[in-house]
VEXSEKE-474108 format. One line per 3 residues: number of its first residue (from 1); their letters; for each residue x, y, z of N, C-alpha, C. Coordinates in steps of 0.1 Angstrom, whole numbers. Layout:
N
NUM> A> X Y Z X Y Z X Y Z | ... .
This chain:
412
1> XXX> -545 2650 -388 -542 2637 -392 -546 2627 -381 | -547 2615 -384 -558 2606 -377 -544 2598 -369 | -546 2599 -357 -531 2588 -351 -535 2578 -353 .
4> XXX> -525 2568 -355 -522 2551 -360 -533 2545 -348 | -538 2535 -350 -548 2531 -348 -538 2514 -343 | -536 2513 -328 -529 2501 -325 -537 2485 -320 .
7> XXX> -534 2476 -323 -544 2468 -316 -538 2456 -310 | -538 2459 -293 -532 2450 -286 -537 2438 -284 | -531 2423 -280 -538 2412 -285 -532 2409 -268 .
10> XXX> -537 2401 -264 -534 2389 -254 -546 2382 -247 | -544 2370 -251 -555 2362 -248 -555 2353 -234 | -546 2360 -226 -546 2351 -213 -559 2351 -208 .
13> XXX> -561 2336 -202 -577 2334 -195 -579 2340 -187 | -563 2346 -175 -572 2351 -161 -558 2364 -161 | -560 2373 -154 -557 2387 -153 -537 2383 -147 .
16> XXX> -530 2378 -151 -519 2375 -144 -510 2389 -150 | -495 2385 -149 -485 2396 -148 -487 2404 -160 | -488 2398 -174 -487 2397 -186 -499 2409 -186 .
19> XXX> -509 2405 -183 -521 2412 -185 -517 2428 -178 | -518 2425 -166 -512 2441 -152 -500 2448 -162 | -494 2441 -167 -482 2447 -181 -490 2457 -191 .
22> XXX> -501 2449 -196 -508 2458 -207 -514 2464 -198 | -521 2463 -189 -529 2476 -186 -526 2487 -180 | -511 2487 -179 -504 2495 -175 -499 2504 -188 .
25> XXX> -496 2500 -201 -495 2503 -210 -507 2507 -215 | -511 2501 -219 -528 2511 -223 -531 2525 -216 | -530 2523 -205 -538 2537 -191 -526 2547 -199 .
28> XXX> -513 2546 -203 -504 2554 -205 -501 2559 -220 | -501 2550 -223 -499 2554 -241 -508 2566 -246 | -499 2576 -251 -506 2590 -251 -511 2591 -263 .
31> XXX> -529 2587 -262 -537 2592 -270 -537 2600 -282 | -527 2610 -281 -528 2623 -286 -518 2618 -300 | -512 2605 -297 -506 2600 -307 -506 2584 -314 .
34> XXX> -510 2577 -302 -523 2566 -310 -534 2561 -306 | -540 2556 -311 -553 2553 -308 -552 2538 -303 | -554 2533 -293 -550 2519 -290 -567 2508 -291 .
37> XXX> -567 2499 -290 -575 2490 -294 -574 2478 -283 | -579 2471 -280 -574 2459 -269 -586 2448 -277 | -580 2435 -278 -582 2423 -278 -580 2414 -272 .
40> XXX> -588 2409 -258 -591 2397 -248 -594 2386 -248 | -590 2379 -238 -600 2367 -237 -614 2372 -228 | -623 2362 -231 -640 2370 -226 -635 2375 -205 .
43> XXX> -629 2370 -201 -629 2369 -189 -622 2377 -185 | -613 2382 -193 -601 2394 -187 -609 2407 -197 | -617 2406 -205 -624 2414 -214 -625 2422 -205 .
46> XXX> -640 2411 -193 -650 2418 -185 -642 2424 -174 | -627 2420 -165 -627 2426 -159 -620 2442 -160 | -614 2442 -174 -606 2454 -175 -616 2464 -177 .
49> XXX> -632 2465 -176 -639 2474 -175 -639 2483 -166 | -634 2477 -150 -632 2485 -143 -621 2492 -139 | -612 2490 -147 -601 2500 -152 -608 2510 -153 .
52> XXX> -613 2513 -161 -618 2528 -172 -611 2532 -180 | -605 2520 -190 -597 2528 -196 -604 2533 -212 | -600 2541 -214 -607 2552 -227 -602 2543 -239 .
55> XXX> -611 2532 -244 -608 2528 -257 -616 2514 -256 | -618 2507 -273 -625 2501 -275 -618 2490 -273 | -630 2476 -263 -624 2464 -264 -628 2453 -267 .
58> XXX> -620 2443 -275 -630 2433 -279 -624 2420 -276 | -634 2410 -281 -630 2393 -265 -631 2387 -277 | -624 2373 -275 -621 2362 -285 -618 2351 -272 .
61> XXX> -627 2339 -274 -620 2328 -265 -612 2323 -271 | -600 2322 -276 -587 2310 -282 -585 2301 -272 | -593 2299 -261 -591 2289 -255 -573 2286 -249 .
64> XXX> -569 2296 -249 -555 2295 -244 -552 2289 -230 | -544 2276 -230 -538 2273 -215 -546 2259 -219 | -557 2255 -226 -559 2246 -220 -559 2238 -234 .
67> XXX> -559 2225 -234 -556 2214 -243 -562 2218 -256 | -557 2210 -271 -564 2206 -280 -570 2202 -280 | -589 2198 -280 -596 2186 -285 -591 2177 -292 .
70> XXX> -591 2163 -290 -588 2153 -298 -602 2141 -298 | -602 2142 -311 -615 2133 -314 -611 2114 -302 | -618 2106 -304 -619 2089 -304 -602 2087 -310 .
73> XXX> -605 2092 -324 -595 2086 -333 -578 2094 -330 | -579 2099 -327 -567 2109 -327 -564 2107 -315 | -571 2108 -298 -561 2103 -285 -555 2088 -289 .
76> XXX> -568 2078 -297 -560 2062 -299 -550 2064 -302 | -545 2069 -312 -534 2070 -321 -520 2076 -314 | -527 2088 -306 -515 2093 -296 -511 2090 -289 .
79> XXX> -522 2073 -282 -515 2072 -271 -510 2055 -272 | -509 2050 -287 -508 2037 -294 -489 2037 -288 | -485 2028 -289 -473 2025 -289 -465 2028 -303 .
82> XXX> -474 2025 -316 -468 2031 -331 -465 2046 -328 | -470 2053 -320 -467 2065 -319 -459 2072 -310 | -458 2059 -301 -446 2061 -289 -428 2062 -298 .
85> XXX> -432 2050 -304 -417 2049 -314 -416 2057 -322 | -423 2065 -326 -425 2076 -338 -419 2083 -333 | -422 2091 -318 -415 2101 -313 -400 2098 -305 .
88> XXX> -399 2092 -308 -382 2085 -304 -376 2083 -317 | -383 2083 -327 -372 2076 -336 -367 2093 -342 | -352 2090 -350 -349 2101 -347 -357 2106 -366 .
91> XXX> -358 2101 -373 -363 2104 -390 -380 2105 -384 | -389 2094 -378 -398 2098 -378 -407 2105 -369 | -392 2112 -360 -401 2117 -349 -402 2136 -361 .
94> XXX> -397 2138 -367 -400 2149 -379 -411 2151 -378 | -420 2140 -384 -428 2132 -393 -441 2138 -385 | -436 2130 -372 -453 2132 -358 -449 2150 -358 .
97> XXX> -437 2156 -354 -439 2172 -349 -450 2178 -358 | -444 2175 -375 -448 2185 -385 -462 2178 -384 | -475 2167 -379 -484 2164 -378 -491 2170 -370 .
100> XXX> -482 2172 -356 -490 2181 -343 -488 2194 -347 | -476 2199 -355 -481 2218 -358 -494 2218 -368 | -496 2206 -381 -507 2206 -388 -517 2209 -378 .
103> XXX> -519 2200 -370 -532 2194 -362 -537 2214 -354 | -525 2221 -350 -528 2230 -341 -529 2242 -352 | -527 2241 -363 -529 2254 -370 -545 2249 -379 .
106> XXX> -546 2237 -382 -560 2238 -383 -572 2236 -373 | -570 2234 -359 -576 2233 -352 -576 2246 -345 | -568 2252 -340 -571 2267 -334 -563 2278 -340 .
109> XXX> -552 2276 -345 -543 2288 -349 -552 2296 -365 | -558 2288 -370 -567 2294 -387 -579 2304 -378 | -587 2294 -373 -599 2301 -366 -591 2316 -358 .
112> XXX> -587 2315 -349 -580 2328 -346 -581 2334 -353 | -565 2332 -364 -565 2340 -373 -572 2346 -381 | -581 2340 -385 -594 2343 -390 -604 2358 -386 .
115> XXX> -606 2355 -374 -611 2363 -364 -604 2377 -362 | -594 2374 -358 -582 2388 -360 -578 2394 -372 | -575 2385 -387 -574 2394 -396 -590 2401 -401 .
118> XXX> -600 2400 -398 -613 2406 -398 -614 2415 -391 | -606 2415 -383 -611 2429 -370 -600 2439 -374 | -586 2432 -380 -576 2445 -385 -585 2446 -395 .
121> XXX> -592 2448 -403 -600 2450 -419 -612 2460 -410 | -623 2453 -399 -631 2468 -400 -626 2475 -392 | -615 2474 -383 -608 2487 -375 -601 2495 -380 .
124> XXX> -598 2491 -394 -584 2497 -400 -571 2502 -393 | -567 2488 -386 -558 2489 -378 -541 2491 -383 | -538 2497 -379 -520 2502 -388 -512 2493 -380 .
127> XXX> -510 2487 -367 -500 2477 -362 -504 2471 -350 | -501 2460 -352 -510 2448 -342 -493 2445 -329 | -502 2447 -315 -488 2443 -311 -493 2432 -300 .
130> XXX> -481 2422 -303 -489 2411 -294 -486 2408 -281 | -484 2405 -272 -487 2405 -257 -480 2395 -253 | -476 2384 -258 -473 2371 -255 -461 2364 -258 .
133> XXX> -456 2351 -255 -444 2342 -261 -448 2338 -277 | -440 2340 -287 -437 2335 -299 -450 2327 -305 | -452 2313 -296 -462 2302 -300 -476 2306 -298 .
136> XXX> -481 2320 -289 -490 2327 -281 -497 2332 -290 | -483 2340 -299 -485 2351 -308 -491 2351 -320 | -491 2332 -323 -488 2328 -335 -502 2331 -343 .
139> XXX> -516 2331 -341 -523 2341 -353 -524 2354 -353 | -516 2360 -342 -518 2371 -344 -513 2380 -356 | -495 2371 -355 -486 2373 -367 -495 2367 -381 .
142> XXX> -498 2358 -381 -508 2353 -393 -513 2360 -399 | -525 2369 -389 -534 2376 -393 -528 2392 -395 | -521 2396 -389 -517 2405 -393 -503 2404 -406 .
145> XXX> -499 2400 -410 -491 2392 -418 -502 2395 -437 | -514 2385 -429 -521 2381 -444 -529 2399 -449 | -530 2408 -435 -534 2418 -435 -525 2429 -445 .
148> XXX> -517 2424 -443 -501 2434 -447 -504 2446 -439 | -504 2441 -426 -503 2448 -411 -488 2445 -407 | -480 2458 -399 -466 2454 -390 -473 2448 -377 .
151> XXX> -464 2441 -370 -467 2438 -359 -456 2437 -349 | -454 2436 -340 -445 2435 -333 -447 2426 -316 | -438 2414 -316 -440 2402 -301 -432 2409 -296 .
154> XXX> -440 2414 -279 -434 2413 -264 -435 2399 -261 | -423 2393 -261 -421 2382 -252 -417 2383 -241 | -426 2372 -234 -426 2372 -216 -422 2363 -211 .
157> XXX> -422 2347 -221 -417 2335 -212 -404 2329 -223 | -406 2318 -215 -390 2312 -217 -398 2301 -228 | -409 2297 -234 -413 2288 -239 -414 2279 -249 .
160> XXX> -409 2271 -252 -405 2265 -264 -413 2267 -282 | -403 2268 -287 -405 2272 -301 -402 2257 -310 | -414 2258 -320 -404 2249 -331 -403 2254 -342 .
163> XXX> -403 2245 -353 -395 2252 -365 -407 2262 -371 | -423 2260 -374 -428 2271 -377 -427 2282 -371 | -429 2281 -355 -427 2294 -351 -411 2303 -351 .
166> XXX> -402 2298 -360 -388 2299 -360 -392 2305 -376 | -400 2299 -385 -404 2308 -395 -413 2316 -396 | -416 2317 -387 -432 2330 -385 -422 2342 -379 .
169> XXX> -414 2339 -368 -404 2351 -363 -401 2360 -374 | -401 2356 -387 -395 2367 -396 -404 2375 -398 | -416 2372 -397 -428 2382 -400 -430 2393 -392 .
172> XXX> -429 2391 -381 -431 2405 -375 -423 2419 -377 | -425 2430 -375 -417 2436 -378 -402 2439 -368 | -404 2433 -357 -397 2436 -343 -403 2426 -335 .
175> XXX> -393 2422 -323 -391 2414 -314 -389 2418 -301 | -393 2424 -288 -391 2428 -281 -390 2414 -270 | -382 2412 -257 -380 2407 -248 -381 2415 -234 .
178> XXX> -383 2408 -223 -387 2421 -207 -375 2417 -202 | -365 2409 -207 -351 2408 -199 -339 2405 -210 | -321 2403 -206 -317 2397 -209 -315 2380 -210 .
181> XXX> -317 2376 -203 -322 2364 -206 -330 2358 -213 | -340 2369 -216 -355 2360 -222 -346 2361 -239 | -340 2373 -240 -337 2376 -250 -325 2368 -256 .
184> XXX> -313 2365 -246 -304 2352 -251 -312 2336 -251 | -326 2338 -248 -334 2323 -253 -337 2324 -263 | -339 2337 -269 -351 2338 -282 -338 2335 -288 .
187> XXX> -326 2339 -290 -317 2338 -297 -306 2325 -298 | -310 2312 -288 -305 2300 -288 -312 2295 -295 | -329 2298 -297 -339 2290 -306 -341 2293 -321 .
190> XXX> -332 2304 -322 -331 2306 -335 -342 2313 -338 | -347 2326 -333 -360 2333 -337 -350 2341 -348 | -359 2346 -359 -353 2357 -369 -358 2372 -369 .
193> XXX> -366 2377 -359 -372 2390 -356 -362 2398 -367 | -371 2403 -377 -363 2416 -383 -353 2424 -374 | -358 2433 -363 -354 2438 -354 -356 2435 -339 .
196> XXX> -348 2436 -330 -347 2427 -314 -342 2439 -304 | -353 2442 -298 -352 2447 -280 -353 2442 -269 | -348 2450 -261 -351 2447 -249 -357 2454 -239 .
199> XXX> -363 2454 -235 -380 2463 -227 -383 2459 -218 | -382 2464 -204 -386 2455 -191 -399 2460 -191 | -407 2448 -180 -418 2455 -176 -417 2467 -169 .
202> XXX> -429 2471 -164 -428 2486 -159 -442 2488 -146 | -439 2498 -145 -448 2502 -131 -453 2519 -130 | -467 2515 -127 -470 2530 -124 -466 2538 -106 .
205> XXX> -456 2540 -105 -450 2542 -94 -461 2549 -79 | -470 2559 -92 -479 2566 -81 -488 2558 -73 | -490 2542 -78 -497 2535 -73 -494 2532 -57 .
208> XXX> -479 2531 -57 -474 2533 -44 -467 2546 -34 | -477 2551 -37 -474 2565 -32 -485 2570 -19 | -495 2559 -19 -507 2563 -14 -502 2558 6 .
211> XXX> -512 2558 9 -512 2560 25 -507 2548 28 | -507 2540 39 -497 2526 44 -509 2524 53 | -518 2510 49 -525 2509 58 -524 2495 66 .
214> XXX> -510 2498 74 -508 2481 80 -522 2477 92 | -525 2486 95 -538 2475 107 -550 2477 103 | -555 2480 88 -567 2479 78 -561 2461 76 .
217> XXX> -548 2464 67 -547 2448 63 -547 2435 75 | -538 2437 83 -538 2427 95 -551 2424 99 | -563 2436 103 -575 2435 108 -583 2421 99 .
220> XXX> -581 2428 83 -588 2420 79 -586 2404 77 | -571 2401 78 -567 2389 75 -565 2381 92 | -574 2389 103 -575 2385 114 -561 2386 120 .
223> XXX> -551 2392 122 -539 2394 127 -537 2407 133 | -529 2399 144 -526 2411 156 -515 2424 145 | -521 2439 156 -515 2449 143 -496 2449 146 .
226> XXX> -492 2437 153 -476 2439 156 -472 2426 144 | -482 2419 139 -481 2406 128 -468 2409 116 | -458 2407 118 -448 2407 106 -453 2397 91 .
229> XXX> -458 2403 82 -464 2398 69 -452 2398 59 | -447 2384 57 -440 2380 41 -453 2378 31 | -447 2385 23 -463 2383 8 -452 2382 1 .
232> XXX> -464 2372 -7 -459 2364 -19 -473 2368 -27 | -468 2372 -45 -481 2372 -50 -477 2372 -65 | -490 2368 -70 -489 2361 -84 -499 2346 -78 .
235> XXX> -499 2347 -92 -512 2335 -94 -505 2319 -87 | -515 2315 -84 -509 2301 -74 -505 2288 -87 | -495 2287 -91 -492 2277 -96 -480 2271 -88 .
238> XXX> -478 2255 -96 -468 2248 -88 -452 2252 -90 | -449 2256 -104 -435 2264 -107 -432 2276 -100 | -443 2283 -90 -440 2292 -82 -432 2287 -73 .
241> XXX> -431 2278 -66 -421 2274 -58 -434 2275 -39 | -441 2275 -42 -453 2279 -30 -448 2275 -20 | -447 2256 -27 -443 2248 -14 -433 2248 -5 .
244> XXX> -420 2253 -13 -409 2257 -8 -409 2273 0 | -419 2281 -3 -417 2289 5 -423 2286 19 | -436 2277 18 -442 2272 33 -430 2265 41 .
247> XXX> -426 2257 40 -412 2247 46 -400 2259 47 | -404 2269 43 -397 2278 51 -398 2286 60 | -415 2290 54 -418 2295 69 -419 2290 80 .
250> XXX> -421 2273 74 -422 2263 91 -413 2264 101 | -398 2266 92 -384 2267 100 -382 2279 108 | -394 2289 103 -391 2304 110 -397 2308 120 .
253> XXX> -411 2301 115 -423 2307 128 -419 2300 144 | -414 2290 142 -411 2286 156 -400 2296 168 | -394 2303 160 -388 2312 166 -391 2331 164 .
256> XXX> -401 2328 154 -408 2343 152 -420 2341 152 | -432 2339 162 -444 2333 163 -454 2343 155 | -446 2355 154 -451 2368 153 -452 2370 133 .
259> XXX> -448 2358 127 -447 2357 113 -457 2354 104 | -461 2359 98 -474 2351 90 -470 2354 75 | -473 2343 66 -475 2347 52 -487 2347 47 .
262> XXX> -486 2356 36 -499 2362 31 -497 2358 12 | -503 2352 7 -502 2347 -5 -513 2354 -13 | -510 2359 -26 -519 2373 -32 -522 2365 -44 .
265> XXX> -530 2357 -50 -539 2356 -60 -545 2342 -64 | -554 2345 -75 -555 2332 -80 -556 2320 -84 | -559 2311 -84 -553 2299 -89 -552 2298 -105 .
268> XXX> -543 2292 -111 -544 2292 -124 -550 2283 -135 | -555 2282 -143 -567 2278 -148 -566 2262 -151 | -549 2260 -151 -547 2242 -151 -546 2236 -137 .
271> XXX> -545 2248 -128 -537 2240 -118 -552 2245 -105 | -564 2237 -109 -574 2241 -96 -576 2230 -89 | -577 2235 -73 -570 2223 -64 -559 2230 -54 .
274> XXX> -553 2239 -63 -538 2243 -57 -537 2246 -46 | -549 2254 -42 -549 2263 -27 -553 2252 -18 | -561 2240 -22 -564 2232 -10 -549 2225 -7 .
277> XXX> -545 2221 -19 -535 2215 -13 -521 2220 -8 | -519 2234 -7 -509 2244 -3 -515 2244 12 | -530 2248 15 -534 2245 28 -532 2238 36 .
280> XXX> -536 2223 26 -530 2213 37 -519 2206 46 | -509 2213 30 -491 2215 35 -491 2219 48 | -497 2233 47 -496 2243 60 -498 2233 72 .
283> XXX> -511 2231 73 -521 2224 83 -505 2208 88 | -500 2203 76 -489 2194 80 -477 2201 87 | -472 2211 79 -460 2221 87 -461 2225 99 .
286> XXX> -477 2223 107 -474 2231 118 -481 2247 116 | -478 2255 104 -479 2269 106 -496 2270 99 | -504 2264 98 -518 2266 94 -522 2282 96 .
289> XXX> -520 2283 110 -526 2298 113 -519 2308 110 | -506 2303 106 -498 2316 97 -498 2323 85 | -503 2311 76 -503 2313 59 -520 2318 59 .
292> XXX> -521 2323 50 -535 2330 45 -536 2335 30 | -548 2331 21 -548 2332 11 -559 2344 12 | -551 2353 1 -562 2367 -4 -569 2364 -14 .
295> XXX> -563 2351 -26 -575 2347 -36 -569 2364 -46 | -578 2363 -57 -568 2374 -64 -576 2391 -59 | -567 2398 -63 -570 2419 -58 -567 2422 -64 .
298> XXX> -576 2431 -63 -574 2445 -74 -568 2455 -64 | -561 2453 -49 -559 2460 -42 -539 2456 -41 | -533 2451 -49 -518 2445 -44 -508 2454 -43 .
301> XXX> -511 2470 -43 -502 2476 -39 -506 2479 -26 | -522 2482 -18 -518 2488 -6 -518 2473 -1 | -516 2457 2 -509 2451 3 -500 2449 6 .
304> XXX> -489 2456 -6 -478 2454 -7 -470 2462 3 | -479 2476 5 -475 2487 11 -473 2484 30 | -482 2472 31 -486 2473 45 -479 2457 47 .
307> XXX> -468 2452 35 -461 2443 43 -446 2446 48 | -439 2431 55 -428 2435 58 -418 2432 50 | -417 2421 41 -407 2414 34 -415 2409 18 .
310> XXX> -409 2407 10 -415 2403 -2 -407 2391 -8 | -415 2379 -7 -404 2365 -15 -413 2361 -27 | -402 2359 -35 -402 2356 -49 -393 2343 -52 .
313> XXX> -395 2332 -53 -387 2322 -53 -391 2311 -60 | -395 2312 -72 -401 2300 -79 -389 2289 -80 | -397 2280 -83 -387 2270 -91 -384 2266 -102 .
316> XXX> -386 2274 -108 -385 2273 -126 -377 2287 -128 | -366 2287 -133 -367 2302 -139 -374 2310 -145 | -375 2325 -141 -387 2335 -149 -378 2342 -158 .
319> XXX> -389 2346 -167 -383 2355 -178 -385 2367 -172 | -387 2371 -162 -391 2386 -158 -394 2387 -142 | -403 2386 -137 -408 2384 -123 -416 2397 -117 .
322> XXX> -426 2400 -126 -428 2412 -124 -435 2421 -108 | -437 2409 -103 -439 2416 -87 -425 2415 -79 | -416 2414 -83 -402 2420 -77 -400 2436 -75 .
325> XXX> -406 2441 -91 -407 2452 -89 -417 2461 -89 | -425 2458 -83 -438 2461 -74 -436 2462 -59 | -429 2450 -55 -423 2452 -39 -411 2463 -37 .
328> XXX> -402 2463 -48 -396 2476 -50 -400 2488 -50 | -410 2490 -55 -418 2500 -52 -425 2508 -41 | -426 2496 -36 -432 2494 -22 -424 2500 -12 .
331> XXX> -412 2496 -13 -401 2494 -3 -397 2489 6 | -402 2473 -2 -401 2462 8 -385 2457 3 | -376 2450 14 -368 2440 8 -374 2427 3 .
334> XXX> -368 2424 -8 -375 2411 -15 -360 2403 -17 | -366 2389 -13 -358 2379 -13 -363 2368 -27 | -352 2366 -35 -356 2364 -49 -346 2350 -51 .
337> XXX> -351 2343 -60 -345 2334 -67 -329 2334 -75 | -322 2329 -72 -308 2331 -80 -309 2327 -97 | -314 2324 -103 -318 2321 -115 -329 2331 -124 .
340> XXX> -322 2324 -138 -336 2337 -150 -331 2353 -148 | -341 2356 -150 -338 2372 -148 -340 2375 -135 | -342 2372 -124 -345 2378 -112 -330 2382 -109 .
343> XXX> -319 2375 -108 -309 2382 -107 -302 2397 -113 | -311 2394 -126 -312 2409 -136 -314 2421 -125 | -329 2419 -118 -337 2426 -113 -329 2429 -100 .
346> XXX> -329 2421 -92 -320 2426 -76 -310 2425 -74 | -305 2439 -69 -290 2435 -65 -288 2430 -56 | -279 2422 -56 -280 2413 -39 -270 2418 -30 .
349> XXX> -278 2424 -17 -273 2425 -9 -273 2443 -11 | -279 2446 -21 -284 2462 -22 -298 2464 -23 | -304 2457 -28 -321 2458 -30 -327 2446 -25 .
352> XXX> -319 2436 -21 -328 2423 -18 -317 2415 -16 | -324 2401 -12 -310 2388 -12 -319 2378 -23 | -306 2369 -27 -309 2359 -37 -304 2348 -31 .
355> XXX> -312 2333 -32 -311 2324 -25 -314 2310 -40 | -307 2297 -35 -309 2292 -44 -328 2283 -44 | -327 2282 -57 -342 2276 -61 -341 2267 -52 .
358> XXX> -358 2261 -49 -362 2251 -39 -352 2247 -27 | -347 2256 -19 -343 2252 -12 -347 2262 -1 | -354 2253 7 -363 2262 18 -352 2266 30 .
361> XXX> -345 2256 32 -335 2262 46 -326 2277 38 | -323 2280 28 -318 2288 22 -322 2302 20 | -342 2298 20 -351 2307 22 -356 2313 35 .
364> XXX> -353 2300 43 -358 2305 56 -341 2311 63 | -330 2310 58 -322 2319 67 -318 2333 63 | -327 2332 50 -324 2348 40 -339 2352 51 .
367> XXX> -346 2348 55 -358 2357 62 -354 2357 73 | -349 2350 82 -340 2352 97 -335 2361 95 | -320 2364 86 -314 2375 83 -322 2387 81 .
370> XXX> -334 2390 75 -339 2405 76 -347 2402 89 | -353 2395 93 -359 2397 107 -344 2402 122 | -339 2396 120 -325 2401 126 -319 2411 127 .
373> XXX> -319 2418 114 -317 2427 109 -329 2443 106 | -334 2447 117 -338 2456 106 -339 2465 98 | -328 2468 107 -322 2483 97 -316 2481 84 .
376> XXX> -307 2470 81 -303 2466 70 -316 2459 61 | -329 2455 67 -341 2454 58 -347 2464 52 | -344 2478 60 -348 2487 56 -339 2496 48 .
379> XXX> -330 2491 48 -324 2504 36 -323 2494 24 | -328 2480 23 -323 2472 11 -339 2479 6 | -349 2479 13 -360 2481 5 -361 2498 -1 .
382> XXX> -354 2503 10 -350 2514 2 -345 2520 -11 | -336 2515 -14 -324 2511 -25 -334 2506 -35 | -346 2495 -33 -346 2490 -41 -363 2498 -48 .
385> XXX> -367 2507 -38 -379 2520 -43 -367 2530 -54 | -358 2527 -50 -348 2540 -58 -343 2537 -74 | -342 2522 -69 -337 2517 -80 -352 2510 -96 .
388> XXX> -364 2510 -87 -376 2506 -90 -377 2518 -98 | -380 2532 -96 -381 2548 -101 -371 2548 -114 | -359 2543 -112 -349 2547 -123 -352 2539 -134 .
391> XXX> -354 2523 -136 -350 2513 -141 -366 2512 -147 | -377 2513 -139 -386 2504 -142 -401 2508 -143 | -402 2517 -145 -412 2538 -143 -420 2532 -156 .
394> XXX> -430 2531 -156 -440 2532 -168 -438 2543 -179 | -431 2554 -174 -426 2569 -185 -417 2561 -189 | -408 2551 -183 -397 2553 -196 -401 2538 -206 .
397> XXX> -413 2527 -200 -413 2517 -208 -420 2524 -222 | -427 2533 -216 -437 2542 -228 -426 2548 -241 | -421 2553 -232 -409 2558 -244 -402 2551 -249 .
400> XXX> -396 2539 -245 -390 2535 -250 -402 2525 -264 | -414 2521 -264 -422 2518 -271 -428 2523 -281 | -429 2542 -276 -436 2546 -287 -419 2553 -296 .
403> XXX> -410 2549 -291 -399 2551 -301 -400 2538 -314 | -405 2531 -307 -398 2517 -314 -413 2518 -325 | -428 2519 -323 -438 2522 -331 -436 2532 -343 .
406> XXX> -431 2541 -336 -429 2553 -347 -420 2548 -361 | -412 2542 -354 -402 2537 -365 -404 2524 -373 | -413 2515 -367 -422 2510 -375 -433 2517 -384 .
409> XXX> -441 2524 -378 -454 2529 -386 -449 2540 -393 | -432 2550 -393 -423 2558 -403 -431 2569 -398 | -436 2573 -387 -440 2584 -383 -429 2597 -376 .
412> X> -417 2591 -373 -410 2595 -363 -400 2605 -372 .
């Protein structure tokens, strides 16, 4: 018998958490029972080549992340004052929403869908699983929908829903979330997922199992090999909290000269510019020669492996935070955000400390304290390799996944 034939969708423009999520899922999903499929955007298409992973892939730009086109006629109108009072008034601000869902289902959500229910027809795909937040997902459920395909949304962010995607939720066959939290959001917005889990991200553990190469990385980032390295990593945007972690380090290095941060990726596709002007911060704070940008790697575990401390402290709440437990893995202590799921994620004062958002003196005395401390740094990162293996192991996201498929596609 022919295994179910799956086809994963995510159209993120550049390789962020979301993406490292699936491809960690793909490398693992055992063949022997389905056949998986992957659908990209052209840019994350080309780089998951160098994965190797054994299956077919195909690219679609949806242009995700970046604006609707609006003709002459259509910015006038949006940015008229008749349309200022529209969206204030309380009857005809209705009126403009249900105009901007028209405008985005015949402008990009049909064409997608289009595109995707064609590729479930010549792949003869049995369940489409989407990758993304609700509004992300939205031709995927379409097209698999018009297909009389199941599908099933991993949700990853916290991001607002309106009333169509409040009626599309019933289409899928299942709802999954990577926290509690993400999952008490979907459920304030009134999503109607037939069925609702919860499924953290996950990690391939052996990734961090390999050698420790602290004065390969120091050498290369020009740092003496006694250099104590906080890494921060994920794509450079401003809800990271970047700034707030610099104005902390400023407060540190004057008394730890020996401190440097190391910032691991990207910039993100709205926000380019970002690294000049996180530089310049530096270059203002005093610590210029401390911060250093790696720009994005394919290398973030022996990184991760060869630092000292790991901060995670955006300013927005995350629905997940998935290099928390990466540094876990690692067996670094990570100092994390009190808000969203990160709290989910660390125990405080067992696996890491939690400090409040934007507040850098908060940040910078939770890093005093492990520098102070190191033996109590090192058994929090301990605890938190132990607790990374039980909770958060790619074997058990897999299982708990190909439970939830089976019982959709009645195989089980």
């Amino acid at each position: 018998m022919t295994p179910p034939r799956i086809l994963f969708i995510d159209f993120a423009p550049t390789a962020g958490g979301s993406i490292q999520s699936l491809r960690h899922i793909l490398a693992h999903l055992p063949r022997q029972r389905y056949q998986p499929l992957a659908l990209l955007s052209p840019t994350v298409a080309q780089d998951f080549s160098q994965y190797g992973l054994d299956l077919p892939i195909f690219s679609y730009d949806a242009h995700q992340g970046a604006a609707l086109p609006a003709g002459s006629g259509t910015a006038h109108i949006q940015a008229s004052s008749m349309a200022a009072r529209m969206r204030k008034h309380r009857r005809w601000a209705s009126v403009w929403r249900a105009g901007s869902i028209a405008r985005r289902l015949v402008g990009r959500t049909w064409p997608t869908a289009r595109f995707i229910a064609h590729l479930i027809a010549v792949q003869d795909i049995d369940l489409v699983h989407l990758n993304d937040a609700l509004p992300l997902a939205e031709p995927g459920i379409l097209a698999a929908w018009r297909q009389h395909r199941p599908s099933v949304v991993l949700v990853r962010s916290f991001t607002p829903i309106d009333r169509f995607h409040t009626w599309i939720s019933r289409l899928p066959a299942a709802g999954i979330a990577t926290s509690h939290p993400l999952l008490e959001n979907q459920r304030r917005q009134k999503t109607r997922f037939k069925r609702v889990y919860t499924i953290a991200n996950a990690i391939d553990l052996s990734e961090y199992q390999g050698a420790v190469d602290r004065r390969g990385v120091r050498r290369e980032f020009g740092l003496s090999p006694d250099a104590i390295l906080v890494i921060v990593v994920g794509r450079l945007m401003r809800r990271k909290g970047l700034d707030i972690f610099l104005q902390a380090l400023a407060q540190v290095v004057p008394q730890q000269p020996q401190l440097h941060g190391l910032l691991v990726g990207g910039e993100e596709i709205n926000e380019i510019g970002l690294q000049n002007q996180l530089q310049q911060l530096a270059q203002n704070l005093g610590i210029g020669d401390h911060v250093h940008f790696s720009g994005p790697r394919n290398d973030v575990p022996r990184l991760l492996l060869a630092s000292d401390i790991a901060s995670f402290v955006p300013s927005e709440p995350e629905p997940f935070g998935r290099v928390i437990i990466e540094a876990m893995a690692a067996g670094l202590p990570v100092i994390g955000a009190r808000h969203g799921a990160i709290p989910d994620i660390i125990r405080e004062g067992e696996t890491g400390l939690l400090v409040p958002a934007a507040d850098p003196s908060a940040l910078a005395a939770a890093l005093q304290q492990l520098l102070a401390q190191p033996a109590m740094a090192g058994a929090l990162g301990q605890a938190g390799r132990a607790r990374a293996a039980t909770h958060y192991s790619i074997e058990q996201q897999i299982r708990q996944l190909t439970t939830l498929y089976d019982q959709i596609l009645g195989t089980s």
